[in-house]
N, C-alpha and C positions, 0 to 999 in steps of 0.2 A: 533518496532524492530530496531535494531541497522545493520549497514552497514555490518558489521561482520557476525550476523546471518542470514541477507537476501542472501550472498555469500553462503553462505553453502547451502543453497536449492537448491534441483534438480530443473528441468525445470517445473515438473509437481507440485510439493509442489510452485513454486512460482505462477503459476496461481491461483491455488488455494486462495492463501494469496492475490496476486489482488482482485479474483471475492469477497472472507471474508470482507478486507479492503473497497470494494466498497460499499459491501451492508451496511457497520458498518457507514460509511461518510452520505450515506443515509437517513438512521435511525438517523442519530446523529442530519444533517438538519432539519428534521421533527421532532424532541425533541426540540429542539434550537428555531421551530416556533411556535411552541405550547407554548414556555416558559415553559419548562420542565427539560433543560438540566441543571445543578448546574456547571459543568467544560465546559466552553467555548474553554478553549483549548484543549480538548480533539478534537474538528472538526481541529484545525489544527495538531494536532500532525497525525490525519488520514489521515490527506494531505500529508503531510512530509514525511510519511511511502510507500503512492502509489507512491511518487517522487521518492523514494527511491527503492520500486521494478521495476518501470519500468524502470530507469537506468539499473539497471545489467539485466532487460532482453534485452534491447535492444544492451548491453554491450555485449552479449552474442551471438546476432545475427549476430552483425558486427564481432565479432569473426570466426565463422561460415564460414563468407562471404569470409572472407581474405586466409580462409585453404583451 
């Protein structure tokens, strides 16, 4: 997901996309250890992306905090 489309989520569509993104980083581990996974980057790009939501959520709370 792009920084663009992770701003547009509501508060509850971004948890959601956490708890998705975690379980997919998960699963991706355990394909990767098994020797199963064919795209190696796809584990980081699942990184990048929960970096990514958890920026604007926490972006979000300090928001919150300051109003």
């Amino acid at each position: 997901m792009k920084m663009k489309e992770i701003k547009e989520l509501t508060t509850e569509e971004l948890k959601t996309a956490l708890v998705e993104n975690y379980e997919a980083l998960t699963n991706l581990k355990f394909r990767n250890a098994l020797k199963q996974e064919a795209n190696p980057a796809s584990i980081r790009n699942t990184r990048k992306t929960i970096a990514r939501l958890l920026t604007v959520q926490k972006e979000r709370e300090i928001k919150t905090q300051n109003n």
